[in-house]
Biopython code that builds the backbone (N, CA, C, O; Angstrom):
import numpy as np
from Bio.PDB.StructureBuilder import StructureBuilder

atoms = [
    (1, "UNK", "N", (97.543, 90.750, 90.489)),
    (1, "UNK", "CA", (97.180, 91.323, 91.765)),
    (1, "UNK", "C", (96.242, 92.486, 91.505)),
    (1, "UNK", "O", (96.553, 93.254, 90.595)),
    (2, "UNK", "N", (95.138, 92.709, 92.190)),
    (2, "UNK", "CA", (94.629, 93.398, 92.404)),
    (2, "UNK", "C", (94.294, 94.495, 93.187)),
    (2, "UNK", "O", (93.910, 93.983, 94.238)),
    (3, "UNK", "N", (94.192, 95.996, 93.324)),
    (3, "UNK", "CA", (93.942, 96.459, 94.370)),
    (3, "UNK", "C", (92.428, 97.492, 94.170)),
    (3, "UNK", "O", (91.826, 97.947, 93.197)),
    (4, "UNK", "N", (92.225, 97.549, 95.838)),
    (4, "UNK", "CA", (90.899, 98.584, 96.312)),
    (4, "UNK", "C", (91.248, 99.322, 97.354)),
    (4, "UNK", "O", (91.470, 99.076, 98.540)),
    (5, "UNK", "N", (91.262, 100.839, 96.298)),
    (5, "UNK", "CA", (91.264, 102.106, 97.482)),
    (5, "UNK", "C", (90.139, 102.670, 97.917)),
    (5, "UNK", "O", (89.380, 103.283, 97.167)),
    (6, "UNK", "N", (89.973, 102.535, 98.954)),
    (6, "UNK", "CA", (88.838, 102.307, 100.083)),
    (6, "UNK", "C", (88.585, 103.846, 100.531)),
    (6, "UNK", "O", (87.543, 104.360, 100.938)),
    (7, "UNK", "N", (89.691, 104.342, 100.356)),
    (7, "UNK", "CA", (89.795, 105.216, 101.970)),
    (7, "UNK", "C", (90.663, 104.904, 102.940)),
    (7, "UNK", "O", (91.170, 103.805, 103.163)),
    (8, "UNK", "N", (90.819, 105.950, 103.527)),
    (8, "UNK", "CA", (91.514, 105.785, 105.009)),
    (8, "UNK", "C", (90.305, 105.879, 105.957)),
    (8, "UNK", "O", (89.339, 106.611, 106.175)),
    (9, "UNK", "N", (90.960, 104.577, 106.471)),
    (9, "UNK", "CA", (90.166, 104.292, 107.672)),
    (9, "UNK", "C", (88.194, 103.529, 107.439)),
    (9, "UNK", "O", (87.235, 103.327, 108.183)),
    (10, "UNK", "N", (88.541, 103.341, 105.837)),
    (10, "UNK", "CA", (87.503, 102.680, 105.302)),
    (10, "UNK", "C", (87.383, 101.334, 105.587)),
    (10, "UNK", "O", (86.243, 100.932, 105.819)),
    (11, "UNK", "N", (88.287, 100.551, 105.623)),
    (11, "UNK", "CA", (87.734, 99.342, 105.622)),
    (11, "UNK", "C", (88.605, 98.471, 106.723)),
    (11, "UNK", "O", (89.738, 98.893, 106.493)),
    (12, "UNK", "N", (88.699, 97.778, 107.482)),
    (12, "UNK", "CA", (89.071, 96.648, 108.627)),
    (12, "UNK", "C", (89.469, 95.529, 108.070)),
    (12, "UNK", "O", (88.947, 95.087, 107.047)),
    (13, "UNK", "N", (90.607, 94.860, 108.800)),
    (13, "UNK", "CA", (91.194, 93.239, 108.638)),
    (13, "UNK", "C", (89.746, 92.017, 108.563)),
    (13, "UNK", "O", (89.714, 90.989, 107.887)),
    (14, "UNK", "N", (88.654, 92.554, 109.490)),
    (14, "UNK", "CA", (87.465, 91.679, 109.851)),
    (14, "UNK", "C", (86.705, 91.781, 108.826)),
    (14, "UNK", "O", (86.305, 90.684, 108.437)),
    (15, "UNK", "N", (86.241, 92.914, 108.062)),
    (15, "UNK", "CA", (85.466, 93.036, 106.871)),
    (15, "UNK", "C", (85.822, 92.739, 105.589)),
    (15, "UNK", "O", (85.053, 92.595, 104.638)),
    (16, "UNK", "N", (87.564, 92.610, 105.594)),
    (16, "UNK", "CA", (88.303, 92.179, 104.509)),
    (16, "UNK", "C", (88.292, 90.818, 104.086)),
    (16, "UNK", "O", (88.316, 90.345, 102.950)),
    (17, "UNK", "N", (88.232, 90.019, 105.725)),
    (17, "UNK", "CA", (87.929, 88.634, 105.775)),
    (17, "UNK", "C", (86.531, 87.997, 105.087)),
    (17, "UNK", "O", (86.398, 87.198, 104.160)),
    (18, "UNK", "N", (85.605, 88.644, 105.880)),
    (18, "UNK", "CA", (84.419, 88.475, 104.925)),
    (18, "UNK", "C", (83.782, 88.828, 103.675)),
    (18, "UNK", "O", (82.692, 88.275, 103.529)),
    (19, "UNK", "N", (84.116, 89.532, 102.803)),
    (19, "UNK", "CA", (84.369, 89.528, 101.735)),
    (19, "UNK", "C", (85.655, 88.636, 100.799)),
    (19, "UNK", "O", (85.379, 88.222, 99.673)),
    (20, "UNK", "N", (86.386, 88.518, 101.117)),
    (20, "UNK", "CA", (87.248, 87.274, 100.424)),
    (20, "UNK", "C", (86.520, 86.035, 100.770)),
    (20, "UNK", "O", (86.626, 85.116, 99.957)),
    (21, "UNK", "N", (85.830, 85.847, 101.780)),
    (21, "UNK", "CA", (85.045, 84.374, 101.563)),
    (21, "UNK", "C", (84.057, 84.438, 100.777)),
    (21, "UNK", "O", (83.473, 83.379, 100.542)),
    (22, "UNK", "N", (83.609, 85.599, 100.185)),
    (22, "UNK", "CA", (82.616, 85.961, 99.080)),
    (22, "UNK", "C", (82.896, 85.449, 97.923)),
    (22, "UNK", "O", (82.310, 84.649, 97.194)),
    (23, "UNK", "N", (84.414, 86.339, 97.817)),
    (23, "UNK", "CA", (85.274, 86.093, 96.530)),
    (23, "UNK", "C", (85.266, 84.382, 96.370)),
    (23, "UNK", "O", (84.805, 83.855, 95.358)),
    (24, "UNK", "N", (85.839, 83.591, 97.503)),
    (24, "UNK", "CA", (85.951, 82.070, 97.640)),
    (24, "UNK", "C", (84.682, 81.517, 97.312)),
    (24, "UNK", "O", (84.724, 80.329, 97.632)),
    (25, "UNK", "N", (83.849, 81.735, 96.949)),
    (25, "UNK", "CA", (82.424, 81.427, 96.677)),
    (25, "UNK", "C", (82.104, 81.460, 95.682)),
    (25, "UNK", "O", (81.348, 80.640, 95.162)),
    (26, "UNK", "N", (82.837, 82.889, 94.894)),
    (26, "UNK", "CA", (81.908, 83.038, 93.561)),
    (26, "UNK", "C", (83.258, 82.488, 92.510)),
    (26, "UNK", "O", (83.007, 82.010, 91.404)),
    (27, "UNK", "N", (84.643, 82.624, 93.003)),
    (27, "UNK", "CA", (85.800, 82.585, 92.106)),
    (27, "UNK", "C", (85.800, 81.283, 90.553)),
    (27, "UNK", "O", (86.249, 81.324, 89.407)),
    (28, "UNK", "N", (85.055, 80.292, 91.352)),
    (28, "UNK", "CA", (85.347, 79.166, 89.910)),
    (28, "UNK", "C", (84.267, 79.236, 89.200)),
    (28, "UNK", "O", (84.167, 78.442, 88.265)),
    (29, "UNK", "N", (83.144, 80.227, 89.460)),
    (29, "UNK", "CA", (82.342, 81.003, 87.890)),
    (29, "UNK", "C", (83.278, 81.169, 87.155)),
    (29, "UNK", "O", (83.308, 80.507, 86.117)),
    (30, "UNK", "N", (84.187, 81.963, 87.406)),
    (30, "UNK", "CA", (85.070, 82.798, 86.494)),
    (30, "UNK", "C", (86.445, 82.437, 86.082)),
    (30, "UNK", "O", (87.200, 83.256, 85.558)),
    (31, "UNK", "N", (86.799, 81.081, 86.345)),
    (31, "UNK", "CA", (88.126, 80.297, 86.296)),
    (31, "UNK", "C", (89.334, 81.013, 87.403)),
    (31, "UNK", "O", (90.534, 80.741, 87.455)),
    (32, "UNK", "N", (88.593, 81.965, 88.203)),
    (32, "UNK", "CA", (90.024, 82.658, 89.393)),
    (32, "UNK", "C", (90.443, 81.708, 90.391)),
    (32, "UNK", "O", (90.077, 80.636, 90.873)),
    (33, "UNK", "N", (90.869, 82.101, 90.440)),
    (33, "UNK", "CA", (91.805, 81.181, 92.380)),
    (33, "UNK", "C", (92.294, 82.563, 92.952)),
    (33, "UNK", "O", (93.190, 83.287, 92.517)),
    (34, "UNK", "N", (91.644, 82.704, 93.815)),
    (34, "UNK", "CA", (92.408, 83.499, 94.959)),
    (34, "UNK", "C", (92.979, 83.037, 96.069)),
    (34, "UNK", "O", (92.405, 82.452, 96.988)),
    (35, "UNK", "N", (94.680, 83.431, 95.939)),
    (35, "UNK", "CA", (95.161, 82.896, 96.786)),
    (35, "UNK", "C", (95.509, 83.651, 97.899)),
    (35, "UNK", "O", (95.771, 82.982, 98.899)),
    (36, "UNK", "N", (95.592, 84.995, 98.017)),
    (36, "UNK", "CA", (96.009, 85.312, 99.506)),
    (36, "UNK", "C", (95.442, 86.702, 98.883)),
    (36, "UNK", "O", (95.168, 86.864, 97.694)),
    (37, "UNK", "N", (95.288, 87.901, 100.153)),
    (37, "UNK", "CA", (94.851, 89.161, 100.577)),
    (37, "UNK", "C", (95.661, 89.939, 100.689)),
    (37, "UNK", "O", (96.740, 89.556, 100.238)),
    (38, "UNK", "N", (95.662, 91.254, 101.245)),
    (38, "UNK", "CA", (96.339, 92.041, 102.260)),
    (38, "UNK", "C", (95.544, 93.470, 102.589)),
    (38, "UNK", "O", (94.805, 94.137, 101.865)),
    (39, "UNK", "N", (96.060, 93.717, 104.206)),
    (39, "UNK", "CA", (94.657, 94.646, 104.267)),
    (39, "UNK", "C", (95.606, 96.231, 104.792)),
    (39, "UNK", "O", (96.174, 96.190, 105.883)),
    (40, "UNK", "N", (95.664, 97.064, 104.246)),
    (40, "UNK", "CA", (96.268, 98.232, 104.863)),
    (40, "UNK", "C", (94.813, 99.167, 105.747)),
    (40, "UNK", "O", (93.907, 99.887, 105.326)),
    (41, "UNK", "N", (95.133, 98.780, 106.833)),
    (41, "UNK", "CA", (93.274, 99.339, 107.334)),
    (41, "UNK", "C", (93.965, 101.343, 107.460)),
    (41, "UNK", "O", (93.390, 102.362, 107.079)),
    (42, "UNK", "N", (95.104, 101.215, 108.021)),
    (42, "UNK", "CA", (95.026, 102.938, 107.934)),
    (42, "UNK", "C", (95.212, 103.517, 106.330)),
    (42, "UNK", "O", (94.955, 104.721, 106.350)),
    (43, "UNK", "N", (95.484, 103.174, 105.284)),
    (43, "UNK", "CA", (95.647, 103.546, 104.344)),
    (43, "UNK", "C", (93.913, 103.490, 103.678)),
    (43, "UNK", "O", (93.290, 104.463, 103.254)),
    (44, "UNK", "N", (93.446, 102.123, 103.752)),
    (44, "UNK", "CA", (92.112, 101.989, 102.998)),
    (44, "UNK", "C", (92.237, 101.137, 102.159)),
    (44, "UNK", "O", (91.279, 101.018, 101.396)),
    (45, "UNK", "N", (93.277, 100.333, 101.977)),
    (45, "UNK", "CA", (93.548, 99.871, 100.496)),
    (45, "UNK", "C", (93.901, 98.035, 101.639)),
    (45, "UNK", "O", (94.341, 97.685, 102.734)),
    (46, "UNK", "N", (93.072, 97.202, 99.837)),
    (46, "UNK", "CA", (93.380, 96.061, 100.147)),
    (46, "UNK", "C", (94.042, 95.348, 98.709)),
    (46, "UNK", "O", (93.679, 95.694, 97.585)),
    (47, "UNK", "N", (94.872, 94.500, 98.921)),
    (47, "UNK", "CA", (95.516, 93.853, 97.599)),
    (47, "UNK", "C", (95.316, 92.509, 97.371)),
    (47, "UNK", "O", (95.936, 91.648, 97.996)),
    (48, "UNK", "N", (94.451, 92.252, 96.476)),
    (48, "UNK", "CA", (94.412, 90.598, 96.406)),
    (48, "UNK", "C", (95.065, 89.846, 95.258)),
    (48, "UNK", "O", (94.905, 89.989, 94.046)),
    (49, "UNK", "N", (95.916, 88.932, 96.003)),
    (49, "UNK", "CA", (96.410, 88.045, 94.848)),
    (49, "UNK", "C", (95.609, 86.805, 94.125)),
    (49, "UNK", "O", (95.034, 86.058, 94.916)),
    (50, "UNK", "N", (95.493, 86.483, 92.713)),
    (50, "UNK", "CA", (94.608, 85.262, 92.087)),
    (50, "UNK", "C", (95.719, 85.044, 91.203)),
    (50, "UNK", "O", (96.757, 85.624, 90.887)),
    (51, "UNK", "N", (95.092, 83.966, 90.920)),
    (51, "UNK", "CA", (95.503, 83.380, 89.146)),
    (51, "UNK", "C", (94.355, 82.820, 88.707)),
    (51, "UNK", "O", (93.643, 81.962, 89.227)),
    (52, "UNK", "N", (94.230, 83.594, 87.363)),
    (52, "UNK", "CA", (93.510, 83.795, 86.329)),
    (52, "UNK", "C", (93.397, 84.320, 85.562)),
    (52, "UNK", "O", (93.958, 85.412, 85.468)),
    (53, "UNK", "N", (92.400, 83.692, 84.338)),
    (53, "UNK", "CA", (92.357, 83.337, 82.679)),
    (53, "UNK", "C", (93.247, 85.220, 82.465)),
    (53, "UNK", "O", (94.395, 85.378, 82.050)),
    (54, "UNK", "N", (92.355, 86.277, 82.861)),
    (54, "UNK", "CA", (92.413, 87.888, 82.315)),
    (54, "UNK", "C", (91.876, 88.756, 83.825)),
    (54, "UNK", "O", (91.427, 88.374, 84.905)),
    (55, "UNK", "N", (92.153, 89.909, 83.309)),
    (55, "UNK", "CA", (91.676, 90.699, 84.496)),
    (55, "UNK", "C", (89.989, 90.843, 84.532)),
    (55, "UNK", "O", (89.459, 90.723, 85.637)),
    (56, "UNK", "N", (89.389, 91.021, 83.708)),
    (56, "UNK", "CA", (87.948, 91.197, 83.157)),
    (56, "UNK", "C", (87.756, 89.700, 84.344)),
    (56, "UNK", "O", (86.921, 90.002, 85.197)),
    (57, "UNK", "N", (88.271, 88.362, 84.546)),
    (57, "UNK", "CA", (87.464, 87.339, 84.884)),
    (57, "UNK", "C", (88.106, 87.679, 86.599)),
    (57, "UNK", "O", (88.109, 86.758, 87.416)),
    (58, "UNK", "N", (88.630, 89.105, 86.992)),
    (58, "UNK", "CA", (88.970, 88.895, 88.384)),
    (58, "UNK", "C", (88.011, 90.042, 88.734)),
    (58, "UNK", "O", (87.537, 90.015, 89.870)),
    (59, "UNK", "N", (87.577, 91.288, 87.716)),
    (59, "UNK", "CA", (86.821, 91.908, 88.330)),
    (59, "UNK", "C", (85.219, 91.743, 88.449)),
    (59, "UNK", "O", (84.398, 92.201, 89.244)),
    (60, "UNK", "N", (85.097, 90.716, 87.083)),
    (60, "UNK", "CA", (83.644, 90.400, 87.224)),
    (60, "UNK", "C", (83.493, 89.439, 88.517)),
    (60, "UNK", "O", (82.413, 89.387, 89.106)),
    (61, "UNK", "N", (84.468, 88.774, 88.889)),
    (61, "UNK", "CA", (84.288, 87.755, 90.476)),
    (61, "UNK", "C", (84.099, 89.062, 91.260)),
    (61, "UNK", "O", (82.983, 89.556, 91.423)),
    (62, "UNK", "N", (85.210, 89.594, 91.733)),
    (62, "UNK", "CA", (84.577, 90.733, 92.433)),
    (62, "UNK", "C", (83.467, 91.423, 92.634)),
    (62, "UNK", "O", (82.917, 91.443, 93.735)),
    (63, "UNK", "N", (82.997, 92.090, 91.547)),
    (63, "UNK", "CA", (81.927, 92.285, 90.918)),
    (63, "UNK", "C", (80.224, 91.839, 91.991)),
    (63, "UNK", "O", (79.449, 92.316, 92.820)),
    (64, "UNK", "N", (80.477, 90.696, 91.227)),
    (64, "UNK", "CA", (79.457, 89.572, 91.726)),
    (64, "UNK", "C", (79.127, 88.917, 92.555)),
    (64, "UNK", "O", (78.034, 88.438, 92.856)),
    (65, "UNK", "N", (80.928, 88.824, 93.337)),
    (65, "UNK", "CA", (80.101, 88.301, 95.313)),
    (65, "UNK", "C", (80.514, 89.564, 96.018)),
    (65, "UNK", "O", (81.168, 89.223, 97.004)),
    (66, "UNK", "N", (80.404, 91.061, 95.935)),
    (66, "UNK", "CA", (80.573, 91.745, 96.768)),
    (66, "UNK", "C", (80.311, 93.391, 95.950)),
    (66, "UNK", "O", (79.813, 94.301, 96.612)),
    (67, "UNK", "N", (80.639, 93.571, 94.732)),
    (67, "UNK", "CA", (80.212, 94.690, 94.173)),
    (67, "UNK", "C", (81.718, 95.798, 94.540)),
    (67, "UNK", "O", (81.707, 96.907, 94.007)),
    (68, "UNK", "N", (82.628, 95.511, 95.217)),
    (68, "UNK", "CA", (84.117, 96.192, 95.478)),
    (68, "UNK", "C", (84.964, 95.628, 94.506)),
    (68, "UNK", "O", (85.762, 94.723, 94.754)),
    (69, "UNK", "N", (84.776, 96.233, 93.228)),
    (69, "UNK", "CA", (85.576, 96.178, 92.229)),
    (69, "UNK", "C", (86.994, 97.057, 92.243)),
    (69, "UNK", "O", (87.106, 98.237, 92.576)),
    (70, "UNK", "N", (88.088, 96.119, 91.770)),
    (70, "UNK", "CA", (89.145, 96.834, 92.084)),
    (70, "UNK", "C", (89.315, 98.314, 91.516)),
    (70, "UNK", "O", (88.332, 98.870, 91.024)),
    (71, "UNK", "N", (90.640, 99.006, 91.581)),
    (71, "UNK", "CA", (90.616, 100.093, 91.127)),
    (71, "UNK", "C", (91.733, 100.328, 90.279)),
    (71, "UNK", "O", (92.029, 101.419, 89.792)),
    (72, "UNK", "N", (92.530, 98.918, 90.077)),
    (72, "UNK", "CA", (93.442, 98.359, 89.161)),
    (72, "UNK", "C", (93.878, 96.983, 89.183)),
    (72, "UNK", "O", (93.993, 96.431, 90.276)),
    (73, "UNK", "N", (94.076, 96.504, 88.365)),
    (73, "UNK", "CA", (94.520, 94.990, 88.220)),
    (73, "UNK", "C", (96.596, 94.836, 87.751)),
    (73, "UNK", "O", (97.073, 95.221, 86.683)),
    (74, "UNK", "N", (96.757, 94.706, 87.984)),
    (74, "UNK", "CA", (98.914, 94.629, 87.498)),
    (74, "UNK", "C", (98.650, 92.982, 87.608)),
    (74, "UNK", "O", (98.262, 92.387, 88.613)),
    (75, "UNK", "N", (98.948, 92.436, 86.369)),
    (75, "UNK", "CA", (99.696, 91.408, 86.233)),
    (75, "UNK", "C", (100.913, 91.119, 87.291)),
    (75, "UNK", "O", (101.383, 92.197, 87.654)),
    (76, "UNK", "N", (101.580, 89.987, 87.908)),
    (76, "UNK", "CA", (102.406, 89.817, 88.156)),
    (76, "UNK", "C", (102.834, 88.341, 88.307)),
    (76, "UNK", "O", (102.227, 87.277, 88.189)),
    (77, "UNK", "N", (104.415, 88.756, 88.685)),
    (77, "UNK", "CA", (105.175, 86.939, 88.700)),
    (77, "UNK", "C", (105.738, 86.689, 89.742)),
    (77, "UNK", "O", (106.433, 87.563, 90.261)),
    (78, "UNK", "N", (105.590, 85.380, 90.360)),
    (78, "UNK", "CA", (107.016, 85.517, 91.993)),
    (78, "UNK", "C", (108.477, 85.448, 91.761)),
    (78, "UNK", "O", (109.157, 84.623, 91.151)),
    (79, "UNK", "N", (108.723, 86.313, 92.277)),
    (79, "UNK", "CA", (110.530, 86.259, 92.051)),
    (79, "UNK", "C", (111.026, 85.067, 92.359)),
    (79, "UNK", "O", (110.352, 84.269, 93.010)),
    (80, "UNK", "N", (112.410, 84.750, 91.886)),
    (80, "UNK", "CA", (113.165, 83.573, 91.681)),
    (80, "UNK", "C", (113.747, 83.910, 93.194)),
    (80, "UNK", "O", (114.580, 83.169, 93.715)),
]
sb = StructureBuilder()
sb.init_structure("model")
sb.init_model(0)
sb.init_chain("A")
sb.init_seg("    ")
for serial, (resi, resn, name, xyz) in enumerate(atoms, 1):
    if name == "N":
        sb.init_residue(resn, " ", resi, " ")
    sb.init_atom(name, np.array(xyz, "f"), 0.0, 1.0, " ", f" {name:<3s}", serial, name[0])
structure = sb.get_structure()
């Protein structure tokens, strides 16, 4: 999972949308799958979940269809 601290009051559910269809565009350059979002619009912060190869192949997707590189990457697993 990934996250981007934006700001408060930086970024919207609508602008979050269009940029993840960015991400959906550029993701199988880089072997990612992104599977779901989340948008905290009063906080600023958005969290995206993928699976893929390393973190390096989730921020260079980022990177490359939008230039909002995260501001940390955490590994994670779904609970049982």
């Amino acid at each position: 999972m990934d996250v981007h601290t934006l700001g408060a009051g930086k970024v919207t559910a609508k602008a979050a949308a269009a940029v993840h269809q960015k991400d959906l565009a550029t993701e199988s350059k880089y072997g990612v799958n992104f599977v779901n979002y989340w948008v905290n619009e009063k906080q600023g912060v958005v969290f995206c979940l993928s699976q893929a190869p390393d973190s390096i192949s989730i921020i260079k997707t980022h990177k490359e269809a939008h230039g909002l590189v995260p501001a940390y990457v955490e590994s994670v697993r779904e609970g049982q």
